[in-house]
C-alpha positions in Angstrom: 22.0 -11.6 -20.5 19.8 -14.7 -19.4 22.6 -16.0 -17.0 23.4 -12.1 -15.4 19.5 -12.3 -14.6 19.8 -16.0 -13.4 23.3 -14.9 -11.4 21.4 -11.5 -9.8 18.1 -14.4 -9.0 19.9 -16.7 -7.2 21.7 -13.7 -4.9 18.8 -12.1 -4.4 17.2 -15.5 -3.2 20.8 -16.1 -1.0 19.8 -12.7 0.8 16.6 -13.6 1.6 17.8 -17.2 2.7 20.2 -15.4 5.4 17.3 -13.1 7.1 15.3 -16.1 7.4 12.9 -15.5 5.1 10.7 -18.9 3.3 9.9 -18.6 -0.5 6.2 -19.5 -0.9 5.6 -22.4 -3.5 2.5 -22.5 -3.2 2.2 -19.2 -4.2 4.1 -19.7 -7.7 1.0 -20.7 -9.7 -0.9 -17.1 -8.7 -0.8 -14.6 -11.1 1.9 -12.2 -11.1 4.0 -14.4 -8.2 6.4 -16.6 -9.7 8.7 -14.2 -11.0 9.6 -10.3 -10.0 9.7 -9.7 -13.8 6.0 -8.6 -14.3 6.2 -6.7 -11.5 9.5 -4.9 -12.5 7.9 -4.4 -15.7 5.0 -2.5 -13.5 7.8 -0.7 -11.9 9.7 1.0 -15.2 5.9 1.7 -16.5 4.7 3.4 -13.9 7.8 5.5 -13.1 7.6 5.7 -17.3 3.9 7.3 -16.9 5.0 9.7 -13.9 7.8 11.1 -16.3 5.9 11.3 -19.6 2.2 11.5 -18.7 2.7 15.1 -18.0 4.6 16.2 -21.2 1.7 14.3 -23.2 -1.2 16.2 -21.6 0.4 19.6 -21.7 -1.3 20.6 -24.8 -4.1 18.4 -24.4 -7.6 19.4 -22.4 -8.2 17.6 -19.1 -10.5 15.2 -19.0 -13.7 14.7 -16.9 -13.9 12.0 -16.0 -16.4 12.5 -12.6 -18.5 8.7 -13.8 -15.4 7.0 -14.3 -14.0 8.5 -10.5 -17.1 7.3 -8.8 -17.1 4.1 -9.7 -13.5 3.6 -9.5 -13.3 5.0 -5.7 -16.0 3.1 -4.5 -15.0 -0.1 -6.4 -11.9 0.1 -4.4 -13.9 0.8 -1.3 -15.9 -2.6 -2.1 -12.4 -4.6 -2.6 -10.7 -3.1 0.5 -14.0 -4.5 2.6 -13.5 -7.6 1.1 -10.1 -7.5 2.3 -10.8 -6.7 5.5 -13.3 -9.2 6.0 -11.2 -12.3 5.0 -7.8 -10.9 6.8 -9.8 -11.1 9.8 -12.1 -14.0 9.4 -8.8 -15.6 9.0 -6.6 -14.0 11.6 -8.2 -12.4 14.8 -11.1 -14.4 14.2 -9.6 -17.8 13.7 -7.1 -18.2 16.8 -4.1 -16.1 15.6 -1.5 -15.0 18.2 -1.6 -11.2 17.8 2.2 -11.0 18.8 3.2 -13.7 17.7 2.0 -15.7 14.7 4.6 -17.6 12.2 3.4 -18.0 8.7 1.7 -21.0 7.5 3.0 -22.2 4.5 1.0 -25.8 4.3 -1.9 -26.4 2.2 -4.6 -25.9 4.3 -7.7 -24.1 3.6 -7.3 -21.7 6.4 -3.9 -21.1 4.9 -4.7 -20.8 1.4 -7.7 -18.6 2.5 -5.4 -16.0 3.7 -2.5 -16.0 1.3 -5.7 -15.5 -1.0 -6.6 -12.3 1.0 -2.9 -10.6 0.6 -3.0 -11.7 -2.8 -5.6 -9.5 -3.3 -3.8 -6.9 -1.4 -1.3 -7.5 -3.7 -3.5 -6.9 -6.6 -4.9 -3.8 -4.7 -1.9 -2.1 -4.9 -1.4 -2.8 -9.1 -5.1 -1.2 -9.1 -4.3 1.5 -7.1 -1.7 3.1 -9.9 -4.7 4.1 -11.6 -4.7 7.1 -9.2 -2.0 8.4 -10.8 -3.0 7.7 -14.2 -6.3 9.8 -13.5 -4.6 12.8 -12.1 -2.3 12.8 -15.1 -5.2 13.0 -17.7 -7.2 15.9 -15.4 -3.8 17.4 -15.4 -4.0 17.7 -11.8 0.2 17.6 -11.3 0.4 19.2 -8.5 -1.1 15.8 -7.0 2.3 14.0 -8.0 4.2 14.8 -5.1 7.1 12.5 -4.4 4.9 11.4 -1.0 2.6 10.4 -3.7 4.8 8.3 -6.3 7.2 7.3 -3.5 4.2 5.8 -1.8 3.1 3.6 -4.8 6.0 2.6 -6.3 7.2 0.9 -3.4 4.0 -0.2 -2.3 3.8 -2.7 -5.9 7.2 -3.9 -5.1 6.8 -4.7 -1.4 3.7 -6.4 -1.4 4.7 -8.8 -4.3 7.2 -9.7 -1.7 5.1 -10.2 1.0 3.1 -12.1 -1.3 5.7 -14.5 -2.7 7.3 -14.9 1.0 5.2 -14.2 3.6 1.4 -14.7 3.1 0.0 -15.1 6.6 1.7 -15.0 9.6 2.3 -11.4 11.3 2.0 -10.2 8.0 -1.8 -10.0 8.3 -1.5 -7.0 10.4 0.0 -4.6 8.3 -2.4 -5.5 5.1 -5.7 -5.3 8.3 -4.9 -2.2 8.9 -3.8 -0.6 5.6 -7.3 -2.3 3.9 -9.3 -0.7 6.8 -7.8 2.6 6.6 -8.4 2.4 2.2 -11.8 1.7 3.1 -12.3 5.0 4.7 -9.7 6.8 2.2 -11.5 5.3 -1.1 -15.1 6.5 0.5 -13.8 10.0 1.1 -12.3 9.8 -2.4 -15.5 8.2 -4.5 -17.6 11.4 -2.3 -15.4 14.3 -3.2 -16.0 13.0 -6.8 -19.6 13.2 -7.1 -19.3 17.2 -7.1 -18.9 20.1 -5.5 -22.2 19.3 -3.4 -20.3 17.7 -1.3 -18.0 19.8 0.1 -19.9 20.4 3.2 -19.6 17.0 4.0 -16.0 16.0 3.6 -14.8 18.0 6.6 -13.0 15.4 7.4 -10.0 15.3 5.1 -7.3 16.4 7.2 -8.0 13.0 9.5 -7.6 10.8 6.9 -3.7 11.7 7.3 -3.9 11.2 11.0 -5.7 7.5 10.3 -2.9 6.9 8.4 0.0 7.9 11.0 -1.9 5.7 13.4 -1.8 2.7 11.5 1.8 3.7 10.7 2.6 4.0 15.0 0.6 0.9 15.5 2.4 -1.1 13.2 5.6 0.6 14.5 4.6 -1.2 17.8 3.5 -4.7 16.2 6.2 -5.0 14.3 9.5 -3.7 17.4 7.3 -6.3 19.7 7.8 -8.8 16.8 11.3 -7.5 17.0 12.4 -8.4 20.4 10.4 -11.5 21.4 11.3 -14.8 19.9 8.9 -15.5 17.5 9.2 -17.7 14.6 8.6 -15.0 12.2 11.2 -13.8 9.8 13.8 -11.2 11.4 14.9 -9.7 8.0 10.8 -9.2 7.2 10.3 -7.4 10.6 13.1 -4.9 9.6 12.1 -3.9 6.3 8.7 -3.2 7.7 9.7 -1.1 10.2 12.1 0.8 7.9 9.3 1.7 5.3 7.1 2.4 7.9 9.3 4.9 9.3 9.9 6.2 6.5 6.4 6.7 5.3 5.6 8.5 9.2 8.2 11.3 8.4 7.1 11.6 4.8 3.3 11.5 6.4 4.0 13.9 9.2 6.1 16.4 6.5 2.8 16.2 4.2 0.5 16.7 7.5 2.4 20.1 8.5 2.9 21.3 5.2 -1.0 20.8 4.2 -2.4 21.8 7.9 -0.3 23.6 10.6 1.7 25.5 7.9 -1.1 26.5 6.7 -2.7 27.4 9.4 0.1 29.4 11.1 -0.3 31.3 8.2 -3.4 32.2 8.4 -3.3 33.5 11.6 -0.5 35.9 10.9 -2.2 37.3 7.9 -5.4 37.7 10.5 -3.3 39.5 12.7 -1.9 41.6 10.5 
């Protein structure tokens, strides 16, 4: 069993070899880095949780758990500020290339500093599971669309890699964006669960999806620039990004019709009937 494991290890790390891709050693002494085994372990769990959390509640009373929602959303909002903060500090703010910017993988503070900041992101996205966990136990199923478990299972498993192989460089721009746009999700999220009360004030759902397709097409652009230009970045990164992101615009733009212009069209005909 160990060598299988070993054997599967060292093709996985002949893969990443030919795109061009570094492994980070500096990186191997952070929590949850050195191996991909806690992180598989996440993985089974979670997809474990999505299967059986469910079938445990179904005779069981949702719970309220309005305190525990508050704090958790706007914790999250105070962590994706961080984020934010230090990605840029240490980006934007500290003579990065916005096209073009290899990753450092030295021992400098500048570059510690920012493989610090998408550890965190890294961490972020273990957090962020608890989403899931809290719509199980108010039984609010309906919420576990595949757009929703797709989107966080795949999320743990790409930034560990990011982590481990690229923590700087032109990866900054995906975890900028995606901490700014959690920011404004997180806030909407810790408001809507104060109450009822609030209602009135969160008429601005629907444009949280549309934040999210813009940092999905601005990425897009990033990332093909990246593509096409000779940067010393790696090729085989650039193409996984742009194939999750696309994937994550259709699933995006299915979930933006289905919740909004479906809708609406429908509406309409039952007005006009």
């Amino acid at each position: 069993m160990f060598s299988a494991v070993e054997h599967l290890r060292s093709l996985y790390q002949g893969v990443v070899a030919i795109q061009g891709i570094v492994c980070n050693t500096k990186m191997d002494s952070w929590p949850l880095v050195s191996s991909p085994a806690p992180v598989a372990f996440i993985f089974l769990l979670y997809v474990w949780l999505v299967e059986a959390g469910p079938i445990l509640m179904r005779h069981k009373q949702p719970l309220n758990l309005r305190v525990v929602l508050v704090l958790y959303n706007f914790s999250i909002v105070g962590l994706s500020a961080y984020m934010f903060y230090e990605l840029l500090v240490t980006s934007l703010l500290s003579n990065y290339y916005l096209f073009c910017q290899p990753v450092d993988y030295s021992t400098n503070p500048l570059a510690l500093r920012m493989a610090k900041a998408i550890w965190w992101f890294f961490i972020s996205k273990q957090i962020e599971l608890s989403d899931t966990m809290f719509m199980i136990l108010r039984k609010k199923h309906h919420q576990l669309s595949f757009l929703h478990v797709y989107h966080h299972c795949t999320m743990i498993c790409n930034s560990w890699f990011l982590v481990k192989y690229v923590a700087g460089g032109q990866s900054f721009f995906g975890c900028l964006l995606n901490s700014f746009v959690h920011i404004i999700m997180y806030l909407y999220y810790g408001l809507a669960a104060i109450g009822p009360q609030m209602k009135k004030y969160l008429w601005w759902k629907k444009y949280l999806t549309v934040l999210q397709l813009v940092q999905f097409l601005m990425i897009h652009l990033h990332t093909g620039y990246n593509l096409i230009t000779n940067c010393d970045y790696p090729v085989g990164m650039n193409v996984m990004t742009l194939g999750y992101c696309t994937s994550l615009t259709i699933l995006f733009c299915n979930f933006y019709n289905q919740s909004y212009i479906s809708k609406r069209n429908t509406k309409y005909k039952l007005s006009v009937v």
